[in-house]
C-alpha positions in Angstrom: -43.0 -23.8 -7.2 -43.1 -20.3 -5.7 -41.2 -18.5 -3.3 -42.0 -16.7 0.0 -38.9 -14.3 -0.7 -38.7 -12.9 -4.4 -35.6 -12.1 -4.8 -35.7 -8.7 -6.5 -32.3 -7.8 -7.6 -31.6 -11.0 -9.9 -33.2 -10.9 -13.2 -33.7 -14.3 -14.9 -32.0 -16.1 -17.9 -31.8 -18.5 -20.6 -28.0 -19.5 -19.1 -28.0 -21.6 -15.6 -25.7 -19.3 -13.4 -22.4 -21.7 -12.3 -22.6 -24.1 -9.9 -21.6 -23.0 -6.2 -19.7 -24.7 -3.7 -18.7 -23.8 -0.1 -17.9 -25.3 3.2 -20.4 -24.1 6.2 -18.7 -24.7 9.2 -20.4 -22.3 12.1 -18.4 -23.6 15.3 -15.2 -22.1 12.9 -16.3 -19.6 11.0 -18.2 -17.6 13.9 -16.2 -17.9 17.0 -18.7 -15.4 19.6 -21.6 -18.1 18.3 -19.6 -21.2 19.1 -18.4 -19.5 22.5 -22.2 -18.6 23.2 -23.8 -22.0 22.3 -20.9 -23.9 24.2 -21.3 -21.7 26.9 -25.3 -22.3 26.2 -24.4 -26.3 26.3 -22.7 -26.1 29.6 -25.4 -24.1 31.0 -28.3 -26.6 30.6 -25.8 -29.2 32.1 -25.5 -27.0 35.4 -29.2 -26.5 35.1 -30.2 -30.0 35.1 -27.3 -31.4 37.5 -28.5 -28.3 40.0 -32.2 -29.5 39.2 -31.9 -33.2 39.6 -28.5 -33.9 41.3 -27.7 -36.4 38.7 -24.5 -35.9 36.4 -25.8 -38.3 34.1 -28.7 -36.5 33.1 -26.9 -33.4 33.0 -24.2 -34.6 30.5 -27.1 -36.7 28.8 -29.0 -33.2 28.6 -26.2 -31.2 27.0 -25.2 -34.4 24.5 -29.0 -34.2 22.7 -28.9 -30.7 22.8 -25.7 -30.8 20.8 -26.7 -33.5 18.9 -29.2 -31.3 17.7 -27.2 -28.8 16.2 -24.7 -31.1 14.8 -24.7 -28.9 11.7 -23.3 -26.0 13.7 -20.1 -28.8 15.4 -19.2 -30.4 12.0 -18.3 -28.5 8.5 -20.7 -29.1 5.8 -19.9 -29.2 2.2 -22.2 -27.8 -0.1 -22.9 -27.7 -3.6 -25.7 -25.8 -5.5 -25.8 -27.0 -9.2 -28.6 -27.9 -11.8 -29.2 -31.2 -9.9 -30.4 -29.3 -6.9 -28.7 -28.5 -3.2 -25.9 -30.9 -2.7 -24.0 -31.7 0.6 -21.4 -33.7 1.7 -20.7 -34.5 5.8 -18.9 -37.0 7.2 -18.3 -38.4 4.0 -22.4 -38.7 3.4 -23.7 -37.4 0.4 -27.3 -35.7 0.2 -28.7 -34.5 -2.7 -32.4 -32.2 -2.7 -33.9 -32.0 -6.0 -34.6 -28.4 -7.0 -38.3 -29.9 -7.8 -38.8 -30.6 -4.0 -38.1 -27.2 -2.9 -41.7 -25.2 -3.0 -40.4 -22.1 -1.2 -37.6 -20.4 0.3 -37.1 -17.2 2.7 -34.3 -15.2 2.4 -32.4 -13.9 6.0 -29.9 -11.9 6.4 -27.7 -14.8 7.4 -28.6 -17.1 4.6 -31.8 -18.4 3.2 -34.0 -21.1 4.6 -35.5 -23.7 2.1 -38.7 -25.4 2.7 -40.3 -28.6 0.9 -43.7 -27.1 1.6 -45.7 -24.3 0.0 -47.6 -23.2 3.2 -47.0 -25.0 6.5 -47.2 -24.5 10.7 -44.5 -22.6 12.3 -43.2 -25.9 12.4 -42.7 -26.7 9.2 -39.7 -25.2 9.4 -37.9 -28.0 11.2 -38.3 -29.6 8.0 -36.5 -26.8 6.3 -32.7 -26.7 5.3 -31.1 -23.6 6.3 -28.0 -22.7 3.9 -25.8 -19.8 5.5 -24.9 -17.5 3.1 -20.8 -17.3 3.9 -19.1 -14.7 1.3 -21.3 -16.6 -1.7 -24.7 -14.6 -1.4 -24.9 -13.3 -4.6 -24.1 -16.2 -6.1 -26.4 -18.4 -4.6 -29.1 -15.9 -4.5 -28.4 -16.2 -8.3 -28.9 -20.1 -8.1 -32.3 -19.6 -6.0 -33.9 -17.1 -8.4 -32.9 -19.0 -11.5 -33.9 -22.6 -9.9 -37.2 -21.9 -7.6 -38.1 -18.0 -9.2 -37.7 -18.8 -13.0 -40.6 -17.9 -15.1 -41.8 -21.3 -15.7 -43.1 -20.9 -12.5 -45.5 -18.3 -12.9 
């Protein structure tokens, strides 16, 4: 495994770092976003109905769109442990393996993991994005003990 973003102010250890859990619930936690992408929802529905003349395809329009970014509409638990990324919606558990993770890049928002060493542009729709929230440290500890250990060299 490597990583596109070394994370530089984490030394590694023996000891696994503790597990982290947090909910990631954008449409609560960052009100101006969720007024900007319902506003953004409502937009393409005008759009199309204005284009088309057709309500139904207008609503249908703004229903994939939000479909789409379900993750933004509905809280998300999630857990990183020695197992791997964890997360719990809707009652549905996931679970990534640490193992299928071959590289990450670190944002300012939060960190985007990808199950691919190099990929298209696109490869990032493959990608989990994990926002940050108040836990960066301690997942940027989880990530550099995890995906930047030495074994990996």
């Amino acid at each position: 495994m490597s990583s596109a973003s070394h994370v530089g102010h984490s030394t590694w250890t023996d000891e696994p770092p503790p597990l982290v859990r947090w909910r990631s619930w954008p449409l609560r936690d960052a009100p101006l976003a969720a007024l900007v992408v319902v506003a953004g929802l409502i937009g393409v529905g005008m759009l199309v109905q204005s284009q088309t003349g057709r309500l139904h395809l207008a609503i249908g329009a703004a229903l994939v769109l939000a479909l789409s970014a379900w993750r933004f509409f509905l809280p998300v638990t999630i857990e990183l442990n020695a197992e791997g990324v964890h997360q719990w919606v809707l009652g549905r558990h996931r679970r990534i393996p640490w193992n299928e993770i071959r590289r990450h890049r670190v944002f300012r928002a939060g960190v985007l993991l990808l199950p691919h060493e190099q990929g298209p542009p696109i490869d990032v729709l493959h990608g989990l994005f994990l926002s940050w929230g108040r836990r960066r440290d301690e997942i940027l500890a989880q990530l550099t003990y995890y995906l930047d250990s030495p074994s990996d060299v």
